[in-house]
N, CA, C and O atoms as a Maestro MAE file, in Angstrom:
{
 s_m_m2io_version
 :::
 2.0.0
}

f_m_ct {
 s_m_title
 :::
 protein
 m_atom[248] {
  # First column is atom index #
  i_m_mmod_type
  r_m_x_coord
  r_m_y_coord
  r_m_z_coord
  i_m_residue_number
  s_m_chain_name
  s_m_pdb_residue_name
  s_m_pdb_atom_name
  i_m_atomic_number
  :::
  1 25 33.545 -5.991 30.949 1 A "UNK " " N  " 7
  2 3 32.438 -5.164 31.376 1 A "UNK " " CA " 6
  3 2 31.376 -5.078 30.287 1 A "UNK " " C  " 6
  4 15 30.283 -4.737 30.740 1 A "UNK " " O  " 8
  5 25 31.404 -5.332 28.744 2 A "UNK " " N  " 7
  6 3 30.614 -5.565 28.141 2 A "UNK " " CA " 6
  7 2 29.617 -6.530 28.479 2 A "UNK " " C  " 6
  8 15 28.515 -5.983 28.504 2 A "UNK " " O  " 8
  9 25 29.567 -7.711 28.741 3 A "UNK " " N  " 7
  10 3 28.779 -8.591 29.129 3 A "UNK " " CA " 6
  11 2 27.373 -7.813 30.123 3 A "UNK " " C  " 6
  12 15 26.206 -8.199 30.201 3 A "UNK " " O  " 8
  13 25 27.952 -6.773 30.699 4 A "UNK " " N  " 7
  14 3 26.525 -5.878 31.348 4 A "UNK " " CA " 6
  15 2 25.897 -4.724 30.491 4 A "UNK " " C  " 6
  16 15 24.875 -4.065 30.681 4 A "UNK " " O  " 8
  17 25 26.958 -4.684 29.350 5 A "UNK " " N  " 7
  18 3 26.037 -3.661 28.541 5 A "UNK " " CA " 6
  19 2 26.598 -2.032 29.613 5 A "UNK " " C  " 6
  20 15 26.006 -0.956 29.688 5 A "UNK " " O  " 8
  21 25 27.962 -2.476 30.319 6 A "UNK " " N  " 7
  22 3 28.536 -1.371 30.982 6 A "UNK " " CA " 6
  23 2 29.822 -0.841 30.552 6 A "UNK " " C  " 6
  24 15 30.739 -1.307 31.228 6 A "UNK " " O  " 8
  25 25 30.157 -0.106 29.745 7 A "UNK " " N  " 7
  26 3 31.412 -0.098 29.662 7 A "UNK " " CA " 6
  27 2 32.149 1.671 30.234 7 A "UNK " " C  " 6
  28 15 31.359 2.594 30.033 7 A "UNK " " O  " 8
  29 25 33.205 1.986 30.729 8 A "UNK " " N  " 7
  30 3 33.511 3.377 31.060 8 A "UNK " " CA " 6
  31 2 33.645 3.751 29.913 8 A "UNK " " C  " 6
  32 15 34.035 2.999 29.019 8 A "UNK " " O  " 8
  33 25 33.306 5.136 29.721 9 A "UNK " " N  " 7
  34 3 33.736 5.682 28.355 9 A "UNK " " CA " 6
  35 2 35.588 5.718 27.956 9 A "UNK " " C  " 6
  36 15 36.031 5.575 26.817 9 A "UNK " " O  " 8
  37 25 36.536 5.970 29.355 10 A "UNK " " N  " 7
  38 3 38.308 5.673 28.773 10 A "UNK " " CA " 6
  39 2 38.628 4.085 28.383 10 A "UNK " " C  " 6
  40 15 39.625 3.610 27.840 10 A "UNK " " O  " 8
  41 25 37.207 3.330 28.943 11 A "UNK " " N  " 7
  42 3 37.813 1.859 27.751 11 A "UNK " " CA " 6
  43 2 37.171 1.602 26.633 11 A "UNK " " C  " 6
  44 15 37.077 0.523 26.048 11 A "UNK " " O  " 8
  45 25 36.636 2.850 26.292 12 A "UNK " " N  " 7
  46 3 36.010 2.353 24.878 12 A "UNK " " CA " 6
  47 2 36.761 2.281 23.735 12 A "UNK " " C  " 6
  48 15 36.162 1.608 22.896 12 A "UNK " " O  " 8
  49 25 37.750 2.660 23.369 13 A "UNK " " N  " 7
  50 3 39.196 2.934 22.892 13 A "UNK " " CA " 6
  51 2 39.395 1.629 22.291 13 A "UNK " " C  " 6
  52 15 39.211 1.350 21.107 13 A "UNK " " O  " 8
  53 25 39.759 0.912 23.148 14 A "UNK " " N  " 7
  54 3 40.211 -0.349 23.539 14 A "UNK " " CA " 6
  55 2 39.356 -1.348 22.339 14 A "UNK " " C  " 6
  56 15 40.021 -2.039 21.568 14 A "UNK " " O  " 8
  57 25 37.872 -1.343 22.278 15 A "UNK " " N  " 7
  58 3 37.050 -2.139 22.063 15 A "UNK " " CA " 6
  59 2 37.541 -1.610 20.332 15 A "UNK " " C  " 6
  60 15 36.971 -2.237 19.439 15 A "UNK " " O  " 8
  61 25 38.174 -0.918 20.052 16 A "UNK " " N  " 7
  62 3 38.505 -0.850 18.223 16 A "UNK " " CA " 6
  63 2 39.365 -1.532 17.496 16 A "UNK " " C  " 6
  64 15 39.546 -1.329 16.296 16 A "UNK " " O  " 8
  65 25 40.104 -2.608 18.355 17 A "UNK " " N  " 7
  66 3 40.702 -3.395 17.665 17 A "UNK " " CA " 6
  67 2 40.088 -4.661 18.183 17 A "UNK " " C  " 6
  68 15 40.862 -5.619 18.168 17 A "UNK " " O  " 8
  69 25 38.904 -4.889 18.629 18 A "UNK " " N  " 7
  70 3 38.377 -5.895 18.635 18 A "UNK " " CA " 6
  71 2 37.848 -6.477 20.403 18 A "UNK " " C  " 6
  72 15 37.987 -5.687 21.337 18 A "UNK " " O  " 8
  73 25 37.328 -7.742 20.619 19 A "UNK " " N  " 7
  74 3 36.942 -7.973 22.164 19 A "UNK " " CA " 6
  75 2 38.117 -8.901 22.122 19 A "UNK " " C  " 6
  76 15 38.670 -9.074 23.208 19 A "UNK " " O  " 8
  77 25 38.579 -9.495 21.148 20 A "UNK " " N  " 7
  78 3 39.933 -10.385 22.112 20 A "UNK " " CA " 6
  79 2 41.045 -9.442 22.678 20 A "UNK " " C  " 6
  80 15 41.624 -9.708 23.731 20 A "UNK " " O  " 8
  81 25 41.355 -8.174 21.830 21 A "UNK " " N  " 7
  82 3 42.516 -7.393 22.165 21 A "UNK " " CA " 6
  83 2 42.220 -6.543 22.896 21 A "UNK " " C  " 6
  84 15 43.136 -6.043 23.548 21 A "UNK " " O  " 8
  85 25 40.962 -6.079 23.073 22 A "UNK " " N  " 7
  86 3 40.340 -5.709 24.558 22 A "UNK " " CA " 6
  87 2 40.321 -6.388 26.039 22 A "UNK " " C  " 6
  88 15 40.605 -5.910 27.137 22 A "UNK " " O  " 8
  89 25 39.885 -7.662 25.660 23 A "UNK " " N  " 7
  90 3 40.200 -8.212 26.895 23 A "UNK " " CA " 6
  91 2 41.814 -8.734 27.068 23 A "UNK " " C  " 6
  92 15 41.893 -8.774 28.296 23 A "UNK " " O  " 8
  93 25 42.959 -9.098 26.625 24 A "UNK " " N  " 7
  94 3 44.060 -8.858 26.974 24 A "UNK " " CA " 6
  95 2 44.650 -7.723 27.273 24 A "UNK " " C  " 6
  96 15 45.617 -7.676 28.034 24 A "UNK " " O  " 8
  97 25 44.167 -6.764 26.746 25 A "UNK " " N  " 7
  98 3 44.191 -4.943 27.491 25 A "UNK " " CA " 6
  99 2 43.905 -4.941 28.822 25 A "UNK " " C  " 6
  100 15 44.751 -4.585 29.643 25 A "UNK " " O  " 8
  101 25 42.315 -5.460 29.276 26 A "UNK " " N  " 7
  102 3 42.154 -5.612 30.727 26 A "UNK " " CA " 6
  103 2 42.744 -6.422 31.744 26 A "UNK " " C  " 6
  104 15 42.865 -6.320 32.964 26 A "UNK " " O  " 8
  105 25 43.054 -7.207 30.931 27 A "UNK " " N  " 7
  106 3 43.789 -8.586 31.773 27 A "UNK " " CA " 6
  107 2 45.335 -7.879 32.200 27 A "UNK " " C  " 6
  108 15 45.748 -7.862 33.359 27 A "UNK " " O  " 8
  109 25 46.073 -7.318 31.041 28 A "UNK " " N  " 7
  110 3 47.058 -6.401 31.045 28 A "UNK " " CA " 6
  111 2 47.684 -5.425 32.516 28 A "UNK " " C  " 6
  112 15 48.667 -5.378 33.255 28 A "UNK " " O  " 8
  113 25 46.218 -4.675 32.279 29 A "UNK " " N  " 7
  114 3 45.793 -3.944 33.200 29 A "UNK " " CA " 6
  115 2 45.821 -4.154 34.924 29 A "UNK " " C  " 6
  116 15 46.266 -3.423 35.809 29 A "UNK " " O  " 8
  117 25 45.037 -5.692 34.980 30 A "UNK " " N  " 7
  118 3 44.523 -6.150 36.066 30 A "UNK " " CA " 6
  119 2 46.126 -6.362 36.554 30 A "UNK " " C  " 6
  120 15 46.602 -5.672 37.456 30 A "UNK " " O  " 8
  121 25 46.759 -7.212 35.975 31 A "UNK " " N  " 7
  122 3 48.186 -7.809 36.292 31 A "UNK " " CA " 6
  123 2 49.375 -6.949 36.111 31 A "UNK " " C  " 6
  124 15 50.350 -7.511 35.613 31 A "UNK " " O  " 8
  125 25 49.436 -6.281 36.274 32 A "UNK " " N  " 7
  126 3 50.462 -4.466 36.390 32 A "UNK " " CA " 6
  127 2 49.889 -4.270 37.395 32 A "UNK " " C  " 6
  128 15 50.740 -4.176 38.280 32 A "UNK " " O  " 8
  129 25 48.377 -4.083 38.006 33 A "UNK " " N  " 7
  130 3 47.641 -3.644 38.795 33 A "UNK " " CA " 6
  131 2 48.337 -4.225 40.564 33 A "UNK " " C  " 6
  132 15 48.835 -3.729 41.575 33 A "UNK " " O  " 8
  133 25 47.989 -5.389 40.084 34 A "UNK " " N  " 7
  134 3 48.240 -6.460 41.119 34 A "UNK " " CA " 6
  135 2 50.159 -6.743 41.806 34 A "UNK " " C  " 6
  136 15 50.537 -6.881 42.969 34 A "UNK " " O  " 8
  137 25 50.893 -6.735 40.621 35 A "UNK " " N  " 7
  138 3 52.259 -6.200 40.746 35 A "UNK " " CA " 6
  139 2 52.279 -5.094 42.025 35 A "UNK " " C  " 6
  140 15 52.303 -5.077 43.256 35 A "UNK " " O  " 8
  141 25 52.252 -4.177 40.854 36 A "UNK " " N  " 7
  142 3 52.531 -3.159 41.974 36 A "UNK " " CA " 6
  143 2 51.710 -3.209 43.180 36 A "UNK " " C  " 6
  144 15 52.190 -2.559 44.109 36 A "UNK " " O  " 8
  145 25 50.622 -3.789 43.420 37 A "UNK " " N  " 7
  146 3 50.487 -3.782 44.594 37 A "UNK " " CA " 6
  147 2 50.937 -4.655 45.619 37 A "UNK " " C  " 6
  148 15 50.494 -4.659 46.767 37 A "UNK " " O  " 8
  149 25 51.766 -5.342 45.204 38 A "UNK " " N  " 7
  150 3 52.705 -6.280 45.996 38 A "UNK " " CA " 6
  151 2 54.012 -5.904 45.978 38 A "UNK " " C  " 6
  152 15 54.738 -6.319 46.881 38 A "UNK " " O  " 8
  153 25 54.390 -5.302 45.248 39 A "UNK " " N  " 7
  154 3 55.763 -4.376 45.698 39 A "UNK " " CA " 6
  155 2 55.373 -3.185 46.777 39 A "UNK " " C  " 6
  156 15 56.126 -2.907 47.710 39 A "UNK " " O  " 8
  157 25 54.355 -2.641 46.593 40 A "UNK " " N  " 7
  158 3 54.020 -1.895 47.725 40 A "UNK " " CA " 6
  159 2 53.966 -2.736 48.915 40 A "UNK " " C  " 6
  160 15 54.456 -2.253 49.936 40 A "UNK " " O  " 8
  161 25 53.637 -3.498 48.953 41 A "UNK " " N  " 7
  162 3 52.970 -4.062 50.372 41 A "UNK " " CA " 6
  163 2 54.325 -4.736 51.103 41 A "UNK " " C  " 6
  164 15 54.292 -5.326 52.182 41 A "UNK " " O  " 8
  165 25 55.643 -4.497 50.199 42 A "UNK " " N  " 7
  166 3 56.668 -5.550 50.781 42 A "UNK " " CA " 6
  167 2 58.034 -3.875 51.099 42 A "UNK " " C  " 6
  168 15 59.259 -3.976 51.154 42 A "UNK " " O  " 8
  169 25 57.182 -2.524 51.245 43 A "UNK " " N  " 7
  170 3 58.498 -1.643 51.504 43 A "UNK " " CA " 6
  171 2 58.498 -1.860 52.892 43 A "UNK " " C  " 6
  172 15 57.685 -2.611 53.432 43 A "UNK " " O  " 8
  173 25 59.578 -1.091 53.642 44 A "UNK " " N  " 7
  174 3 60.606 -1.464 54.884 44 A "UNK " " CA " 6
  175 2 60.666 -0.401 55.556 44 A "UNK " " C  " 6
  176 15 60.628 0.597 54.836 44 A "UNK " " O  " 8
  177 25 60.732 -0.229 56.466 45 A "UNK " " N  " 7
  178 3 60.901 1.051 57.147 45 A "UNK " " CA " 6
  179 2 59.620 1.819 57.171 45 A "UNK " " C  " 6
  180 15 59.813 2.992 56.850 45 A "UNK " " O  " 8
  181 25 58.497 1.568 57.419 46 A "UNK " " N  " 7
  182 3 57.351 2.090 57.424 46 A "UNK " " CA " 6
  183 2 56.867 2.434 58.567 46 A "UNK " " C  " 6
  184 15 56.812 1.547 59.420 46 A "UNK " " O  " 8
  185 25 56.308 4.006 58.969 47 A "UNK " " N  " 7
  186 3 56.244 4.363 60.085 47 A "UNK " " CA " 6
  187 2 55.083 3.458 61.267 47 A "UNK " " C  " 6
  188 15 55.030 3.672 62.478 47 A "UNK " " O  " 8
  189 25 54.371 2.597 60.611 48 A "UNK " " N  " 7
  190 3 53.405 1.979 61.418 48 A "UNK " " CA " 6
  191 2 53.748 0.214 61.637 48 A "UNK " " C  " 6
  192 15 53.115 -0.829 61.472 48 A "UNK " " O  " 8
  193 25 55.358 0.662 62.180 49 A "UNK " " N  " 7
  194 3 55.770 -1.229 62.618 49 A "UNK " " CA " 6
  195 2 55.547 -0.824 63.613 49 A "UNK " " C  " 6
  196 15 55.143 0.248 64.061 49 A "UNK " " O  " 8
  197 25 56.059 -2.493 64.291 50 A "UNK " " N  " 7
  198 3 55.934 -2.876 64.985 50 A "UNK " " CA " 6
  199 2 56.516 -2.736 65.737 50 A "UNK " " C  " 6
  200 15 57.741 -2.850 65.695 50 A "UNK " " O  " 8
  201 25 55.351 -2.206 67.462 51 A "UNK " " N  " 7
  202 3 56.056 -1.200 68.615 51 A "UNK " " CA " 6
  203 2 57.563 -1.943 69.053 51 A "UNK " " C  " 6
  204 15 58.645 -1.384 69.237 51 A "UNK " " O  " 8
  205 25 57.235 -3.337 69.145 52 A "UNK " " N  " 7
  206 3 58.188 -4.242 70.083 52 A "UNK " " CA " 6
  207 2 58.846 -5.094 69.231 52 A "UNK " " C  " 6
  208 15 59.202 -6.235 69.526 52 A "UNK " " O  " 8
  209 25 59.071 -4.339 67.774 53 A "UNK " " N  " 7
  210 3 60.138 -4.771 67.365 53 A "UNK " " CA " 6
  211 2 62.072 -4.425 68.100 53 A "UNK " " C  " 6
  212 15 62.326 -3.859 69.163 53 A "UNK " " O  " 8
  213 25 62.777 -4.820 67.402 54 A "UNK " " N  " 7
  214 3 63.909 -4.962 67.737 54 A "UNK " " CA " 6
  215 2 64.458 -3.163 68.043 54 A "UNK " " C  " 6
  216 15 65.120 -2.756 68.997 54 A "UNK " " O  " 8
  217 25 63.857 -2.288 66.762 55 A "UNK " " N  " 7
  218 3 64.583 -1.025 66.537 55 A "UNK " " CA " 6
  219 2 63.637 -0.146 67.547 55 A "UNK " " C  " 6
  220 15 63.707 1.082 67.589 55 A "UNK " " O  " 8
  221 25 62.675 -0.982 68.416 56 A "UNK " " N  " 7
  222 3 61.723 0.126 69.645 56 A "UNK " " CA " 6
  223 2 62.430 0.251 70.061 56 A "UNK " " C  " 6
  224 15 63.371 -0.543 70.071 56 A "UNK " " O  " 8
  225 25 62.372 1.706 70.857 57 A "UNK " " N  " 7
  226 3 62.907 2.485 72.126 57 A "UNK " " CA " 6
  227 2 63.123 1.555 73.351 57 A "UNK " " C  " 6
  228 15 62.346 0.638 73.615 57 A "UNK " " O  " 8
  229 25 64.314 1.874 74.142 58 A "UNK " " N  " 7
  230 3 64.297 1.114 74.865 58 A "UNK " " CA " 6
  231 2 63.867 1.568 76.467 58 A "UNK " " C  " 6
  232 15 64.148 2.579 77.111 58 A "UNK " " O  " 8
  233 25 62.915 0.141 76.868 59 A "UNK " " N  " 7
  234 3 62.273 0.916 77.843 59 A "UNK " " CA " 6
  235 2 63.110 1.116 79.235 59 A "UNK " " C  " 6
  236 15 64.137 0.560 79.624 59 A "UNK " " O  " 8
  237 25 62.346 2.048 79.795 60 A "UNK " " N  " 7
  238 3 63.148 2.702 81.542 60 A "UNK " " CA " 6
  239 2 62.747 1.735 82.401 60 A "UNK " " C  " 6
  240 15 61.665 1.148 82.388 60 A "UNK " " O  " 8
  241 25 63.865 1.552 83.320 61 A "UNK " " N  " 7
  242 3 64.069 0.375 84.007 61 A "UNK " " CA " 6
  243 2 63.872 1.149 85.348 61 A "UNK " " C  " 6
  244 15 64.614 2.106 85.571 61 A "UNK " " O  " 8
  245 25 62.975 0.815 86.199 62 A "UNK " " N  " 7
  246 3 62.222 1.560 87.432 62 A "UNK " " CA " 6
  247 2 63.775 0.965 88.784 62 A "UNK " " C  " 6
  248 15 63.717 1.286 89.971 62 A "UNK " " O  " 8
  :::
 }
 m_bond[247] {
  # First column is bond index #
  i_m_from
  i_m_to
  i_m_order
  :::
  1 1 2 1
  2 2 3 1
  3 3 4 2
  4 3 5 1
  5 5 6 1
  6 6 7 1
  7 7 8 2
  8 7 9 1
  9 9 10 1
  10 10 11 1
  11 11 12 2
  12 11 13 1
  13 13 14 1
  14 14 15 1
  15 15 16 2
  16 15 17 1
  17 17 18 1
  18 18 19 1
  19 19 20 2
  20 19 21 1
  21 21 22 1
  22 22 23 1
  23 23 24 2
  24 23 25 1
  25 25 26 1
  26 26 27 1
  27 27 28 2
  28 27 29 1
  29 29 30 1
  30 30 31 1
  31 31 32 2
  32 31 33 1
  33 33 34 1
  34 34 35 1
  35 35 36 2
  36 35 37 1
  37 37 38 1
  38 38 39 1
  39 39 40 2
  40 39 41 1
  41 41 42 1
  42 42 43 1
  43 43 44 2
  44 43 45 1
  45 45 46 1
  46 46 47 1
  47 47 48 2
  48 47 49 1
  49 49 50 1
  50 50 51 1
  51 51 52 2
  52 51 53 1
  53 53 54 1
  54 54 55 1
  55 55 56 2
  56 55 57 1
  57 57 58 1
  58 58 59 1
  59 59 60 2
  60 59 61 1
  61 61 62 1
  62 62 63 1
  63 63 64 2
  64 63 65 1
  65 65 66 1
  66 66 67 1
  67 67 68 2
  68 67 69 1
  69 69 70 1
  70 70 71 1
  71 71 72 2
  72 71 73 1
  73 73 74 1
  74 74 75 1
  75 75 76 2
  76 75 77 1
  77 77 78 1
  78 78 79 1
  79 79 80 2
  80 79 81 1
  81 81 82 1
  82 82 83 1
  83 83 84 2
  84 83 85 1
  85 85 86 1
  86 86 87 1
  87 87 88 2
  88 87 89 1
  89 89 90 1
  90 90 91 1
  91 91 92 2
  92 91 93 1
  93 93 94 1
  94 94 95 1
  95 95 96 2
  96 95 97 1
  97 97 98 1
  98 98 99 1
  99 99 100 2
  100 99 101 1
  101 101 102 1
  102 102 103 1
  103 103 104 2
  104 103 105 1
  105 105 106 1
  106 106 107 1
  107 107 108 2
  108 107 109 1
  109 109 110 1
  110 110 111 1
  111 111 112 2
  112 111 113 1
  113 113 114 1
  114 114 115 1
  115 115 116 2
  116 115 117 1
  117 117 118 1
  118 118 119 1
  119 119 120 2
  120 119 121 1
  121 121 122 1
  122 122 123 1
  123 123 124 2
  124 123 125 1
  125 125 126 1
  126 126 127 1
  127 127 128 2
  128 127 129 1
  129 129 130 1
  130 130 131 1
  131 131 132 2
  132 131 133 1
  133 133 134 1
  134 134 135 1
  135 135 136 2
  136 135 137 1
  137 137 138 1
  138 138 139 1
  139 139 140 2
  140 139 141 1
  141 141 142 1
  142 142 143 1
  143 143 144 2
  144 143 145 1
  145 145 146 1
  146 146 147 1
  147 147 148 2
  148 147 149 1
  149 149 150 1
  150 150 151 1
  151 151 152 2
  152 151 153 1
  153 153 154 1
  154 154 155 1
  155 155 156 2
  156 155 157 1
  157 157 158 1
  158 158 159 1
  159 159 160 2
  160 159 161 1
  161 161 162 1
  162 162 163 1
  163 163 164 2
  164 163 165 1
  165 165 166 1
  166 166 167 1
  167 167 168 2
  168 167 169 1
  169 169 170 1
  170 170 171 1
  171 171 172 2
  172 171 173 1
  173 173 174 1
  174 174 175 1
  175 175 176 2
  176 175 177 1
  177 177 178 1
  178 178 179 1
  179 179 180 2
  180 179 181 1
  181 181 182 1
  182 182 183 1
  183 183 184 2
  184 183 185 1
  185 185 186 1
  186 186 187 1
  187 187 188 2
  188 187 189 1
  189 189 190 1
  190 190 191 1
  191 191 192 2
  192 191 193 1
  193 193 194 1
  194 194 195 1
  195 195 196 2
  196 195 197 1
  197 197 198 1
  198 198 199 1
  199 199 200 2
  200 199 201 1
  201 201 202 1
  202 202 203 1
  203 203 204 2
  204 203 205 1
  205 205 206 1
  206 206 207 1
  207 207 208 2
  208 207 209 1
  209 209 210 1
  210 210 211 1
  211 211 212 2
  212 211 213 1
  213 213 214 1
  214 214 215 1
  215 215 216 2
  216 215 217 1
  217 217 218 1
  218 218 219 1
  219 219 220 2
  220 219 221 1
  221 221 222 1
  222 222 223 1
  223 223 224 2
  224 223 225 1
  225 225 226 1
  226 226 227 1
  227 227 228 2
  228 227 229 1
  229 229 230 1
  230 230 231 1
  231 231 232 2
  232 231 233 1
  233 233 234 1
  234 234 235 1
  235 235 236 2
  236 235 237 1
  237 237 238 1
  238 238 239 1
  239 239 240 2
  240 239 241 1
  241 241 242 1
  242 242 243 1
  243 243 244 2
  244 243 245 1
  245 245 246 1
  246 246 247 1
  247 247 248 2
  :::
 }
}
């Protein structure tokens, strides 16, 4: 985010041991980030499956 002359003030921290160990901080960051959001995306039992899966109600037979 330096490159815009933008930085948040909680990563300015970061920038005191230098821009290489800053940017492996962000990179750090990004990829923990991305993790967990793929362990999220793979839990089970989540109330918004699928109607006509196997564990739907079974329907009334007229």
């Amino acid at each position: 985010m330096n490159f815009i002359d933008r930085v948040p003030t909680i990563l300015m921290w970061i920038y005191s041991w230098g821009d290489t160990t800053a940017w492996i901080i962000k990179i750090a960051l990004v990829v923990v980030g991305a993790i967990l959001f793929i362990m999220g995306g793979k839990a089970e039992g989540t109330e918004t499956g699928n109607p006509t899966s196997d564990n739907a109600a079974p329907k009334a037979e007229e």
